[in-house]
N, CA, C and O atoms as a Maestro MAE file, in Angstrom:
{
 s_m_m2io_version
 :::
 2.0.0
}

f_m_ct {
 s_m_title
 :::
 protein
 m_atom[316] {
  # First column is atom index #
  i_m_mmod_type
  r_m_x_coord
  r_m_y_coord
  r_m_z_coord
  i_m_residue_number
  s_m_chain_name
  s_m_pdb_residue_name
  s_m_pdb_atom_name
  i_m_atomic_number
  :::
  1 25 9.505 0.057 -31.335 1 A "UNK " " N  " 7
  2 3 8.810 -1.144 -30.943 1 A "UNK " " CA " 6
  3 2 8.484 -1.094 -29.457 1 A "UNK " " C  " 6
  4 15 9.442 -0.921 -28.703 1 A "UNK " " O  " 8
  5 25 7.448 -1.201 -29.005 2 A "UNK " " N  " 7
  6 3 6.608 -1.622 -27.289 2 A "UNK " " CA " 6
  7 2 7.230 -2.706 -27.061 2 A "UNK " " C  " 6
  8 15 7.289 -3.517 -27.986 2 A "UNK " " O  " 8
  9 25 7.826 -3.006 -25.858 3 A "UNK " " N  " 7
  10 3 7.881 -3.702 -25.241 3 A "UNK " " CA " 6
  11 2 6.544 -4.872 -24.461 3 A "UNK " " C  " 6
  12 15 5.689 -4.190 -23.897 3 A "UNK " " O  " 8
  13 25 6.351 -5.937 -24.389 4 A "UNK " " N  " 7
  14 3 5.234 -7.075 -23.566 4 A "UNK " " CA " 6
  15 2 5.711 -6.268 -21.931 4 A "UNK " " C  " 6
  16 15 6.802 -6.077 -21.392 4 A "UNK " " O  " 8
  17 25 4.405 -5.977 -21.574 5 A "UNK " " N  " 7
  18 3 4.333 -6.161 -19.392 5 A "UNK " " CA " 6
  19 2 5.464 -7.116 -19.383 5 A "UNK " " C  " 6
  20 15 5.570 -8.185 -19.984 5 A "UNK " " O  " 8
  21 25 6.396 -6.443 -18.478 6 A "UNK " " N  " 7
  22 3 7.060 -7.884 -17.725 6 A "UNK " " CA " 6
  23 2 6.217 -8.853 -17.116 6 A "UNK " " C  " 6
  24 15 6.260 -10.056 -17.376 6 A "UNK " " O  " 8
  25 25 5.174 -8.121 -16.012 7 A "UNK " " N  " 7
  26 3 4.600 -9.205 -15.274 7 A "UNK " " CA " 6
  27 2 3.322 -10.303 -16.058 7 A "UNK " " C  " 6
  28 15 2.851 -11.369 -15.662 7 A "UNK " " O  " 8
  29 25 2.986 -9.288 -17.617 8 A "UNK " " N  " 7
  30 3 1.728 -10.561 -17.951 8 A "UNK " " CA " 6
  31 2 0.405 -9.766 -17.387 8 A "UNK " " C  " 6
  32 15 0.222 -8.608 -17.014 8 A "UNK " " O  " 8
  33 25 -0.603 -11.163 -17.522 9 A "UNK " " N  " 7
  34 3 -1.422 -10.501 -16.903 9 A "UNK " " CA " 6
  35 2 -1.557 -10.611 -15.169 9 A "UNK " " C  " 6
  36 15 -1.110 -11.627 -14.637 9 A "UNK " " O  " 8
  37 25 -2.221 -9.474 -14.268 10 A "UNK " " N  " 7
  38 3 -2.449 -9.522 -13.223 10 A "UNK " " CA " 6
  39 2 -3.445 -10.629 -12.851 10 A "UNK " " C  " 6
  40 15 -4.279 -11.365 -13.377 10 A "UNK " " O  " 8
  41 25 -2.746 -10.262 -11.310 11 A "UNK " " N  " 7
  42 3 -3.732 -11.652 -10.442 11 A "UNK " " CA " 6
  43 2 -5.396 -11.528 -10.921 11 A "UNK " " C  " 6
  44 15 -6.107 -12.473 -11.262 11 A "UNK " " O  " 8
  45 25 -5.679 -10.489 -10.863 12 A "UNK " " N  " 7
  46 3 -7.082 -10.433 -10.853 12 A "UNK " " CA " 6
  47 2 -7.505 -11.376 -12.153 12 A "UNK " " C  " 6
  48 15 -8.302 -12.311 -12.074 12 A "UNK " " O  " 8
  49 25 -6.912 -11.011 -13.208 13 A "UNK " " N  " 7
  50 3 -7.308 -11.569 -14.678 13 A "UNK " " CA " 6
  51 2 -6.639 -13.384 -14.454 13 A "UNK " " C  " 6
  52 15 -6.791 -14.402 -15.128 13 A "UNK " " O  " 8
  53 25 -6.340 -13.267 -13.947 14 A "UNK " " N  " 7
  54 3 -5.974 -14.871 -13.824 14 A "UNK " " CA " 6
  55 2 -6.943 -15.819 -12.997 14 A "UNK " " C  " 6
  56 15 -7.350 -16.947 -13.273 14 A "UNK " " O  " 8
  57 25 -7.237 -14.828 -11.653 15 A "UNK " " N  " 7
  58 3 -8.279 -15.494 -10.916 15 A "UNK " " CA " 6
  59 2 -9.826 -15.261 -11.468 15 A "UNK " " C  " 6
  60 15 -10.657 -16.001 -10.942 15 A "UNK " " O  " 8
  61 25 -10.290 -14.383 -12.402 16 A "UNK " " N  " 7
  62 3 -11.480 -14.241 -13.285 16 A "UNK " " CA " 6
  63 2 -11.188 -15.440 -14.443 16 A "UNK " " C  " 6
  64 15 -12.162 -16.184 -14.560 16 A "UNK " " O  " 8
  65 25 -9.933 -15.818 -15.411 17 A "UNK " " N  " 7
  66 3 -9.864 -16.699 -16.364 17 A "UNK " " CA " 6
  67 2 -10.435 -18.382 -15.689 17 A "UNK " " C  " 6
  68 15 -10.999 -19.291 -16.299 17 A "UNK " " O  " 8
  69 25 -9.994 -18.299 -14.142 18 A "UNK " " N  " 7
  70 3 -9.697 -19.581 -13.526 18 A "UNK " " CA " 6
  71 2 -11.449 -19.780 -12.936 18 A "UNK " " C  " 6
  72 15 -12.059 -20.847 -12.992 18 A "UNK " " O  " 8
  73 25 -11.871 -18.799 -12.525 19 A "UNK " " N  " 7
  74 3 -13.667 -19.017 -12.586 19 A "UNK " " CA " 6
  75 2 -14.235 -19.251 -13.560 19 A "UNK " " C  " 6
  76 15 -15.133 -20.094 -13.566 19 A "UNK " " O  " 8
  77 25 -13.850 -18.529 -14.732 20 A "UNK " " N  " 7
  78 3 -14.697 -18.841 -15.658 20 A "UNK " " CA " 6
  79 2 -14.143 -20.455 -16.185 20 A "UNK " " C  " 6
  80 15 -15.073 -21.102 -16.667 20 A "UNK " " O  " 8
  81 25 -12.944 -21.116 -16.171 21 A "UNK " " N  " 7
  82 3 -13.022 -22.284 -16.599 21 A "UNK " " CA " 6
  83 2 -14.084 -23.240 -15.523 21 A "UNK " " C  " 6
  84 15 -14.892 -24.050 -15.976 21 A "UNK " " O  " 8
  85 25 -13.937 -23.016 -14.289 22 A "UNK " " N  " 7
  86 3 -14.358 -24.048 -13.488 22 A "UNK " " CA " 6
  87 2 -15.877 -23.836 -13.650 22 A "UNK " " C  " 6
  88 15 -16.541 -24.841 -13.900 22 A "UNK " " O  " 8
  89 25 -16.547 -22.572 -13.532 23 A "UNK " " N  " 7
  90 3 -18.079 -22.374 -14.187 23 A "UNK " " CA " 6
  91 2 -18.585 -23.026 -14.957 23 A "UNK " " C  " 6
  92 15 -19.740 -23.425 -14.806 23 A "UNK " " O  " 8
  93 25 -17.857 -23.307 -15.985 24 A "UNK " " N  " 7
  94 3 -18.651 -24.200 -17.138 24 A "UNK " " CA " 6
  95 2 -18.090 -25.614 -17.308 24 A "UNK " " C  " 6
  96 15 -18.207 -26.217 -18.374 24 A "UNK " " O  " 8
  97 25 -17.495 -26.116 -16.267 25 A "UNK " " N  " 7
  98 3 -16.767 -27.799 -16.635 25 A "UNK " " CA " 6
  99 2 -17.830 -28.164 -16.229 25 A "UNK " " C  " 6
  100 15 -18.581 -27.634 -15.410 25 A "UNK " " O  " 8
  101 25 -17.949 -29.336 -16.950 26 A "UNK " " N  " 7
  102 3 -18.793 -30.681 -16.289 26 A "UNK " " CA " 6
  103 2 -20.316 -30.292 -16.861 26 A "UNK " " C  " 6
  104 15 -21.263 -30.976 -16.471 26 A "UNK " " O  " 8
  105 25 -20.492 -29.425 -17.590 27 A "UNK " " N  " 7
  106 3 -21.547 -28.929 -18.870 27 A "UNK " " CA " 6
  107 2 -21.584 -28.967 -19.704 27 A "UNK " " C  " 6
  108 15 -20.661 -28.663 -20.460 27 A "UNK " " O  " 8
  109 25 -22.793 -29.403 -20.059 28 A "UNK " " N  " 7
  110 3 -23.116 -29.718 -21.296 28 A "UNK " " CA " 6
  111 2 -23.240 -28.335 -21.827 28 A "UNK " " C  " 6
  112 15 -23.188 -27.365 -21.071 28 A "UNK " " O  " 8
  113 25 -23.428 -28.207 -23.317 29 A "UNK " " N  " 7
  114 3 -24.117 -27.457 -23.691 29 A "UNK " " CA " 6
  115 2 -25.436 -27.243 -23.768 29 A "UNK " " C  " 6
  116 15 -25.860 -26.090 -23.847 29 A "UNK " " O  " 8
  117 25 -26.109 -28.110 -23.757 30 A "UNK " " N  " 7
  118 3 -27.778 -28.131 -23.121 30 A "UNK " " CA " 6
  119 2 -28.406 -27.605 -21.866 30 A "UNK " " C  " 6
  120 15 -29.381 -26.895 -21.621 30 A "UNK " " O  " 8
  121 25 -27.436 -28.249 -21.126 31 A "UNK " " N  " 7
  122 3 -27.392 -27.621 -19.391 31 A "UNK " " CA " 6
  123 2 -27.102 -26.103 -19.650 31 A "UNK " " C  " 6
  124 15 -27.999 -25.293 -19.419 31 A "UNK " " O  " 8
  125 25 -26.188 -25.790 -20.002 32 A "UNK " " N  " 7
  126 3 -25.842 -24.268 -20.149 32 A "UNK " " CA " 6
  127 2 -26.965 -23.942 -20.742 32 A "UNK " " C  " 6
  128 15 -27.322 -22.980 -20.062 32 A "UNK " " O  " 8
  129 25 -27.866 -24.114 -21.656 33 A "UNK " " N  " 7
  130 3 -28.758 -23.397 -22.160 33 A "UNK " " CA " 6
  131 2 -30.286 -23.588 -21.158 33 A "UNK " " C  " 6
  132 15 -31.124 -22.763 -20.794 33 A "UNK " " O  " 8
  133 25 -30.191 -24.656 -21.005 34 A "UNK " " N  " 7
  134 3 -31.631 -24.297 -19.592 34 A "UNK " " CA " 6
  135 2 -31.119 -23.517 -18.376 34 A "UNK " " C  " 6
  136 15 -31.764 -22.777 -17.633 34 A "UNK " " O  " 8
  137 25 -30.480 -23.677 -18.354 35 A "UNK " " N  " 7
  138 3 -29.955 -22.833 -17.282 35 A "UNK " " CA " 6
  139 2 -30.140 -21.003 -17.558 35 A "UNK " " C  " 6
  140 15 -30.459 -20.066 -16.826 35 A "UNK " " O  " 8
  141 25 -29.818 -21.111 -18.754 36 A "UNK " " N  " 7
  142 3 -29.880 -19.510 -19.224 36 A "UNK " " CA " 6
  143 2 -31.412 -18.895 -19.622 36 A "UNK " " C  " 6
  144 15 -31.893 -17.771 -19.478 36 A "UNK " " O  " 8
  145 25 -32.013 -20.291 -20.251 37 A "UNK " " N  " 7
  146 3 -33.769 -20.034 -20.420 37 A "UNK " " CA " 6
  147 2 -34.167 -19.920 -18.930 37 A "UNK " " C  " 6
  148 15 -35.313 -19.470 -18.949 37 A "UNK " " O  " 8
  149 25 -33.774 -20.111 -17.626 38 A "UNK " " N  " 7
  150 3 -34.503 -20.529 -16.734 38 A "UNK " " CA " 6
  151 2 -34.141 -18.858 -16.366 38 A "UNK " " C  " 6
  152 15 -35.043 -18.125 -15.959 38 A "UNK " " O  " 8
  153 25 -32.871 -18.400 -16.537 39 A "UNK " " N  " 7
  154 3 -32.582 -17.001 -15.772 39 A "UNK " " CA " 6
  155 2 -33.244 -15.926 -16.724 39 A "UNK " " C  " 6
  156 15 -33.470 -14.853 -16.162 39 A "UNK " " O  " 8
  157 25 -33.678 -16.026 -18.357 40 A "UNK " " N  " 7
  158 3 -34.559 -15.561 -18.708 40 A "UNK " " CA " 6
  159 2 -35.961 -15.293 -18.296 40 A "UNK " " C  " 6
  160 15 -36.390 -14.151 -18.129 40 A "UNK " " O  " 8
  161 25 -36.788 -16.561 -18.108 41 A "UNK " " N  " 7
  162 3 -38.042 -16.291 -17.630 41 A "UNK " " CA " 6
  163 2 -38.009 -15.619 -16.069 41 A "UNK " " C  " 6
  164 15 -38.913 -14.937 -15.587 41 A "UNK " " O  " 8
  165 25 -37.098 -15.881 -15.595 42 A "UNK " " N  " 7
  166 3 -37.224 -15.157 -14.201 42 A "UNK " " CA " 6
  167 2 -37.329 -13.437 -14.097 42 A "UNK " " C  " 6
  168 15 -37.942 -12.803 -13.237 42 A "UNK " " O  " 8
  169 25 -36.426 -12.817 -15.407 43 A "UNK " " N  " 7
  170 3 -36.379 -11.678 -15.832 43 A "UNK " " CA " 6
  171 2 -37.344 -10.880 -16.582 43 A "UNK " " C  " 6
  172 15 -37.383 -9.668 -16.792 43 A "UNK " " O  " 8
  173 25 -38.163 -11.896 -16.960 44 A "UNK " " N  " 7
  174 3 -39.012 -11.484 -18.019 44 A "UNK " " CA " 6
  175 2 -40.552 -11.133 -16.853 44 A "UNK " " C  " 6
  176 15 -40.637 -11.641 -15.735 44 A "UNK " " O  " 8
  177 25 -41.416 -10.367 -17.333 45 A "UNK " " N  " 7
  178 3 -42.284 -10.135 -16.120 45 A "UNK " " CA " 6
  179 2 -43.483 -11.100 -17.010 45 A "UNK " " C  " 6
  180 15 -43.259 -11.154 -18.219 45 A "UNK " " O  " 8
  181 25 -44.739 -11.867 -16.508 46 A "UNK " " N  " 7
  182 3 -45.674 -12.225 -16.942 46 A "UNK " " CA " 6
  183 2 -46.349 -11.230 -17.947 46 A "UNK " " C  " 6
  184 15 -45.980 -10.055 -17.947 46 A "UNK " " O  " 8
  185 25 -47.043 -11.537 -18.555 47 A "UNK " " N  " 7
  186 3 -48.109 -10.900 -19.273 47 A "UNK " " CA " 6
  187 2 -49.201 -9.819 -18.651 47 A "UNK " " C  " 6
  188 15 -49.410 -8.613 -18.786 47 A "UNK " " O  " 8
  189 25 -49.852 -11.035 -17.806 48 A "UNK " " N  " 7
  190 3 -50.895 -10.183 -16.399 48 A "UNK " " CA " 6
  191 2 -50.389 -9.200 -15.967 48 A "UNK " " C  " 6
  192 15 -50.940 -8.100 -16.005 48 A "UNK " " O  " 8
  193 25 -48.965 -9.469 -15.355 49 A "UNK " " N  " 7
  194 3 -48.671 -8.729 -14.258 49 A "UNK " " CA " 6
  195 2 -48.637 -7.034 -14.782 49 A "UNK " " C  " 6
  196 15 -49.203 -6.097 -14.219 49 A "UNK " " O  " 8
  197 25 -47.656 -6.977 -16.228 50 A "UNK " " N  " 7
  198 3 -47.668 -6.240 -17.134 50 A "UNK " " CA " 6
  199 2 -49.380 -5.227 -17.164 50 A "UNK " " C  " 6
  200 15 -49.698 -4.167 -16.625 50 A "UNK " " O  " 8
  201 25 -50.013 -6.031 -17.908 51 A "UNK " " N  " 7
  202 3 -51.064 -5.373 -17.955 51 A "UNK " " CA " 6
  203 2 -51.916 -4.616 -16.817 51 A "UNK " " C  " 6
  204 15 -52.642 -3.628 -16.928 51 A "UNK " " O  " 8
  205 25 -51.596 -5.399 -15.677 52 A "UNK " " N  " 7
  206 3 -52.349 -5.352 -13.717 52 A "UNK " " CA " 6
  207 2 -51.435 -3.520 -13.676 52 A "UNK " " C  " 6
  208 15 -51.951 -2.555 -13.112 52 A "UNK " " O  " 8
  209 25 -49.967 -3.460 -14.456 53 A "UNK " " N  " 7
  210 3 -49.099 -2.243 -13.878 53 A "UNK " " CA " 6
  211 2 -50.246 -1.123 -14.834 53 A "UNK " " C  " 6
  212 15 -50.822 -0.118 -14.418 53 A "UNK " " O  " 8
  213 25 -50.294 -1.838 -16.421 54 A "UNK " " N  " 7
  214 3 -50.578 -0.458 -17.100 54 A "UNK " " CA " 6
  215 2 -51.923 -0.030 -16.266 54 A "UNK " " C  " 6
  216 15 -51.939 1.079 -15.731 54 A "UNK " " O  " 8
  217 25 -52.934 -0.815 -16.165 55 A "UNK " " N  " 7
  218 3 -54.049 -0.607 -15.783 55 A "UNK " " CA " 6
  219 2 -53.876 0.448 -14.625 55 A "UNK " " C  " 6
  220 15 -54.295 1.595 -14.781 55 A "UNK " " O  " 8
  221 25 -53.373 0.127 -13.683 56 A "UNK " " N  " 7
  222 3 -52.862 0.709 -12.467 56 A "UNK " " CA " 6
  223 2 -52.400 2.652 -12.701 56 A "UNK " " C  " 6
  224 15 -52.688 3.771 -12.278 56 A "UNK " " O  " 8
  225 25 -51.586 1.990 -13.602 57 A "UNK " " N  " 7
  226 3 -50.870 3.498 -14.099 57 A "UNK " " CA " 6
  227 2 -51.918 4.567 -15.015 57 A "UNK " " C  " 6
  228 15 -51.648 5.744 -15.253 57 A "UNK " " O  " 8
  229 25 -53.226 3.813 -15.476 58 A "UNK " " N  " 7
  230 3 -53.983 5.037 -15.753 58 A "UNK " " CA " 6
  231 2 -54.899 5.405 -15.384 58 A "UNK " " C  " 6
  232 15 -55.463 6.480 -15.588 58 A "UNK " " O  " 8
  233 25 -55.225 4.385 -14.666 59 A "UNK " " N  " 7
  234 3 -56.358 4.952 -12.763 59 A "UNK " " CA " 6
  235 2 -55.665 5.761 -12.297 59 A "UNK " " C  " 6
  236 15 -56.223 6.830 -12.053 59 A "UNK " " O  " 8
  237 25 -54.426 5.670 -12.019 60 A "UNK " " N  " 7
  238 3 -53.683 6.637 -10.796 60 A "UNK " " CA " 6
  239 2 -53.818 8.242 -12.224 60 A "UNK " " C  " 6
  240 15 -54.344 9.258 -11.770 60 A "UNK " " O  " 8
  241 25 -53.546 8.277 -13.102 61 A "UNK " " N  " 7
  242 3 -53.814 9.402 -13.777 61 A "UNK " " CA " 6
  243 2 -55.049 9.743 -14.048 61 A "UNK " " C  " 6
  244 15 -55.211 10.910 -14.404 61 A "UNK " " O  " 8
  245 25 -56.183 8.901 -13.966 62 A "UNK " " N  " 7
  246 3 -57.474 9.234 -13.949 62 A "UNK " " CA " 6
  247 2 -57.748 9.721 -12.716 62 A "UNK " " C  " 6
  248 15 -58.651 10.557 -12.739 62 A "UNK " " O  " 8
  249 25 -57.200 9.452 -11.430 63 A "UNK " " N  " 7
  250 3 -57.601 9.746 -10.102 63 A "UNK " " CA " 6
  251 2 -56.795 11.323 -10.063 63 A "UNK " " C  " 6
  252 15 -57.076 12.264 -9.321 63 A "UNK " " O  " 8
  253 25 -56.198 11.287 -10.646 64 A "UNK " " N  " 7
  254 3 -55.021 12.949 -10.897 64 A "UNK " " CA " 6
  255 2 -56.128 14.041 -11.351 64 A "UNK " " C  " 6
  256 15 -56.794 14.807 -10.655 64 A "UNK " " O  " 8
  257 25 -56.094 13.819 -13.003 65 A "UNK " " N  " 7
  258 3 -57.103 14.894 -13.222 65 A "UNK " " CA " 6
  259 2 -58.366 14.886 -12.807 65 A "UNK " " C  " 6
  260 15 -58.949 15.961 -12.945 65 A "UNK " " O  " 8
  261 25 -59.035 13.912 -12.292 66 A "UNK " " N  " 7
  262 3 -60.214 14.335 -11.301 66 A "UNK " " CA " 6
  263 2 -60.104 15.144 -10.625 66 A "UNK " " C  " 6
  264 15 -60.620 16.259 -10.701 66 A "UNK " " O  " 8
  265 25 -58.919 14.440 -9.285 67 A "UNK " " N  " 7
  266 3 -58.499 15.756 -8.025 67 A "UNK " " CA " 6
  267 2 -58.482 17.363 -8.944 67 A "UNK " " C  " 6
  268 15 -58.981 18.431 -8.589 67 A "UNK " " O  " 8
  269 25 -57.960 17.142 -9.808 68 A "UNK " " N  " 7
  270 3 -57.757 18.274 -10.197 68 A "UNK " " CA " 6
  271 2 -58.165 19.379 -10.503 68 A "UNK " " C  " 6
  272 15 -57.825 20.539 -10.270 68 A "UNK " " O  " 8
  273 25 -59.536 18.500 -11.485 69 A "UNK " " N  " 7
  274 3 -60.506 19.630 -11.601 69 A "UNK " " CA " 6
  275 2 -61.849 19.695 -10.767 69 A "UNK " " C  " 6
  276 15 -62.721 20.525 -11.022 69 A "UNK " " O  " 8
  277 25 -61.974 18.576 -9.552 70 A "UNK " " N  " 7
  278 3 -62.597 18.536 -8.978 70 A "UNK " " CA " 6
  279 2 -62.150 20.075 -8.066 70 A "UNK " " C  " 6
  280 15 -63.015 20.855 -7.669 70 A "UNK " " O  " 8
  281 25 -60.408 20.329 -7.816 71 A "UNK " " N  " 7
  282 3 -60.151 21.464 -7.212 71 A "UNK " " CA " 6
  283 2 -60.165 22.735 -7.518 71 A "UNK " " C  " 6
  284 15 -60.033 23.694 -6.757 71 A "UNK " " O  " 8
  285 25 -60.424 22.716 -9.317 72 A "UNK " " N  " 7
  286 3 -60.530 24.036 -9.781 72 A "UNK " " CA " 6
  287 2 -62.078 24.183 -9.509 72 A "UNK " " C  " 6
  288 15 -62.325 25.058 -8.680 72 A "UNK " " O  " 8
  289 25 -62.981 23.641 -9.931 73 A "UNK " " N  " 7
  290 3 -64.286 23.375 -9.826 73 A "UNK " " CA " 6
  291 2 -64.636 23.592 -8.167 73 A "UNK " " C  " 6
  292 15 -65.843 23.600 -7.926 73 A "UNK " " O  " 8
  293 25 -63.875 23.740 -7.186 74 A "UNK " " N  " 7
  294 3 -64.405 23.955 -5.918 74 A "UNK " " CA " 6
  295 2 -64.103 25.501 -5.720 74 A "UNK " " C  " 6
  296 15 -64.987 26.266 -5.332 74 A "UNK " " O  " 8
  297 25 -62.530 26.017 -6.068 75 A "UNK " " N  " 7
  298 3 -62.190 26.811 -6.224 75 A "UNK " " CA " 6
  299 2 -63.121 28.536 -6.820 75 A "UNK " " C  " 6
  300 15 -63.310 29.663 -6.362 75 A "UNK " " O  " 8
  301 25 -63.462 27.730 -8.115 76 A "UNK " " N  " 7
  302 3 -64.790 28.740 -8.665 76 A "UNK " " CA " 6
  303 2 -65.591 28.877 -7.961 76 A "UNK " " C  " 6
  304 15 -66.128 29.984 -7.928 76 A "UNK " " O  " 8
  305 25 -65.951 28.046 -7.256 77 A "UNK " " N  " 7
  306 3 -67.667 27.751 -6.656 77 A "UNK " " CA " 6
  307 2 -67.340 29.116 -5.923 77 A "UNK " " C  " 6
  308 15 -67.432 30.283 -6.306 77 A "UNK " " O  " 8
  309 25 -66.864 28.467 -4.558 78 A "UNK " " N  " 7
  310 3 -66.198 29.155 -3.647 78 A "UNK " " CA " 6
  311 2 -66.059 30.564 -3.880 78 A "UNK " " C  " 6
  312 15 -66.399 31.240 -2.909 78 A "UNK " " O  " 8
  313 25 -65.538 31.403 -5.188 79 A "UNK " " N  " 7
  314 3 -65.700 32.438 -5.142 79 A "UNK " " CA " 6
  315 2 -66.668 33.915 -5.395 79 A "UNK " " C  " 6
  316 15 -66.213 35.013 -5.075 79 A "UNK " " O  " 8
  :::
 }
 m_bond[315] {
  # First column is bond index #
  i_m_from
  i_m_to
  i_m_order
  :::
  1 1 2 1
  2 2 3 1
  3 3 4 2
  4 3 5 1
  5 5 6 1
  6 6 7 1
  7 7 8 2
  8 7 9 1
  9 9 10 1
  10 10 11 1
  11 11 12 2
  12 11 13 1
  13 13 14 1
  14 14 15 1
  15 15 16 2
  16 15 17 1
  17 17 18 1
  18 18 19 1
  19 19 20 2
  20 19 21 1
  21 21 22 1
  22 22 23 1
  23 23 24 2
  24 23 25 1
  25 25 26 1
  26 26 27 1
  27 27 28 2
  28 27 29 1
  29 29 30 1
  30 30 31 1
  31 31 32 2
  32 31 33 1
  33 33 34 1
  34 34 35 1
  35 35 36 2
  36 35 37 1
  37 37 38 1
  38 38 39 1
  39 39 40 2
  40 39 41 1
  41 41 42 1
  42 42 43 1
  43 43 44 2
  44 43 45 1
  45 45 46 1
  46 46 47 1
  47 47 48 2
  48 47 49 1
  49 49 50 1
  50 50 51 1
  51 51 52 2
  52 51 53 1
  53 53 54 1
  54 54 55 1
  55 55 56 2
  56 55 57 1
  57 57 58 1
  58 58 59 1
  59 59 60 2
  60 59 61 1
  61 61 62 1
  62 62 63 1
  63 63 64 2
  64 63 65 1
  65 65 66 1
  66 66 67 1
  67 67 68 2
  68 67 69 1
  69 69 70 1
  70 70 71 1
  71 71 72 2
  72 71 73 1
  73 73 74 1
  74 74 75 1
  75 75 76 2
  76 75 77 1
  77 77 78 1
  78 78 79 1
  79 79 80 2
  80 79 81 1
  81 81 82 1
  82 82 83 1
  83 83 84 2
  84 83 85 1
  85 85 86 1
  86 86 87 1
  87 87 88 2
  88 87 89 1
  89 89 90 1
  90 90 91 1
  91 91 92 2
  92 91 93 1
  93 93 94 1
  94 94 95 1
  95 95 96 2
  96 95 97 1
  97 97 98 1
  98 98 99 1
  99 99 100 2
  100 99 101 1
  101 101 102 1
  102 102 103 1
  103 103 104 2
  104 103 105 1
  105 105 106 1
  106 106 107 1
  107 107 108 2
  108 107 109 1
  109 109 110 1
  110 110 111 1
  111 111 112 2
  112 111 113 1
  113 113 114 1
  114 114 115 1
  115 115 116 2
  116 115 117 1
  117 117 118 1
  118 118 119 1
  119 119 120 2
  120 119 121 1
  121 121 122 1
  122 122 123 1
  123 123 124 2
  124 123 125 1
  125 125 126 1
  126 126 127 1
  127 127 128 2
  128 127 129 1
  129 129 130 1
  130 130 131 1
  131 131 132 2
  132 131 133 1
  133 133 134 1
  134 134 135 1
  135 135 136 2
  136 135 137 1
  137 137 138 1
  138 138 139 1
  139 139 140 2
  140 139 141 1
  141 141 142 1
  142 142 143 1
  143 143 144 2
  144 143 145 1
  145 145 146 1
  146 146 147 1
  147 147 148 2
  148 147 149 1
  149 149 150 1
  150 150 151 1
  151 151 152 2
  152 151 153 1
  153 153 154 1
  154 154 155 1
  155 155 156 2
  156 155 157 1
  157 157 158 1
  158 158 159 1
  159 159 160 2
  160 159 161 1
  161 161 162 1
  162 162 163 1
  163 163 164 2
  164 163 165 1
  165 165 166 1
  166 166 167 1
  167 167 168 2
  168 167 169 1
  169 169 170 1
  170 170 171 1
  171 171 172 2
  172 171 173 1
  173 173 174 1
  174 174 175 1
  175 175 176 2
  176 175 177 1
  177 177 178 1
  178 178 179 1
  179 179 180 2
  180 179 181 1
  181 181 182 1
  182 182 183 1
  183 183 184 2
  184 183 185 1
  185 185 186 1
  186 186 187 1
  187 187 188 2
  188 187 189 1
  189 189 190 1
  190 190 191 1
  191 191 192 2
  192 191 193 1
  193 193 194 1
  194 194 195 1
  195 195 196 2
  196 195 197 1
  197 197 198 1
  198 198 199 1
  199 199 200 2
  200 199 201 1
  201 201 202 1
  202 202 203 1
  203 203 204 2
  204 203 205 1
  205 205 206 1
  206 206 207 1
  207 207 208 2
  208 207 209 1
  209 209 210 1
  210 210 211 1
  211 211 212 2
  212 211 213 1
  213 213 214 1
  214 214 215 1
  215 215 216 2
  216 215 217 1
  217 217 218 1
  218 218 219 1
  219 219 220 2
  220 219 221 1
  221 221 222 1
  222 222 223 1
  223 223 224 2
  224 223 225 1
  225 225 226 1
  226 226 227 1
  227 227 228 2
  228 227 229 1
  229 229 230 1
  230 230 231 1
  231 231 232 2
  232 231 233 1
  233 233 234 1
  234 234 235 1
  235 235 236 2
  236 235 237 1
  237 237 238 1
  238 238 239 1
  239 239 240 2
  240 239 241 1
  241 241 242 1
  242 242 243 1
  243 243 244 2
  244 243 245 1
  245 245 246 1
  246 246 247 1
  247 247 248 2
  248 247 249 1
  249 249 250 1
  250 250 251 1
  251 251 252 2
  252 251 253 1
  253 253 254 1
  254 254 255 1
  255 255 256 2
  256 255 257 1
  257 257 258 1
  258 258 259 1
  259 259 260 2
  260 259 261 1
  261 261 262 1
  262 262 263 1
  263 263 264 2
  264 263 265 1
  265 265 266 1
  266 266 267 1
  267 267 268 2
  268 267 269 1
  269 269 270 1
  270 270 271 1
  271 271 272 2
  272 271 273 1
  273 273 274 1
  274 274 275 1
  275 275 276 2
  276 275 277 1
  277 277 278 1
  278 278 279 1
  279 279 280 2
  280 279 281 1
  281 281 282 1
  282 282 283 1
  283 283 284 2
  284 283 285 1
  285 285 286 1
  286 286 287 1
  287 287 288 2
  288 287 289 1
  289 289 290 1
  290 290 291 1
  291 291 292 2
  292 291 293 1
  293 293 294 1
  294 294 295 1
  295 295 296 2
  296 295 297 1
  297 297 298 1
  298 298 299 1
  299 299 300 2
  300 299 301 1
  301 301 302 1
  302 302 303 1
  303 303 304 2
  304 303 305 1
  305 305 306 1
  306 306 307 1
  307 307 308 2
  308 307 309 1
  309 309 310 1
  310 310 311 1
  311 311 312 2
  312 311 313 1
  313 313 314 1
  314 314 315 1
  315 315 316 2
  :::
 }
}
């Protein structure tokens, strides 16, 4: 048979149990949930913005293979 820790749990786990009670007193459960929709939308990126990145991201690869073969294409000339 194991023996229980003499000491229990440590300070740390006592002072994490003792935040988390005082975190949520004096809340509703409603409050807790706008609160959590509100830290959602903050996380979430717009729609636009989304689309403003893809757009972005295949100009910058359209501007790639241009350079690119604009450099093989100089390359030939050139020789």
């Amino acid at each position: 048979m194991a023996r229980k820790e003499v000491q229990g749990k440590s300070e740390i786990e006592k002072y994490r149990k003792n935040l988390g009670k005082h975190e949520f007193s004096g809340r509703s459960k409603r409050n807790t949930l706008k609160s959590r929709e509100k830290a959602q939308a903050r996380k979430s990126s717009h729609p636009l913005q989304t689309a403003v990145l893809y757009l972005a991201f295949v100009l910058a690869v359209l501007l790639a293979l241009y350079c690119l073969f604009f450099m093989l294409y100089d390359i030939k000339k050139t020789e």
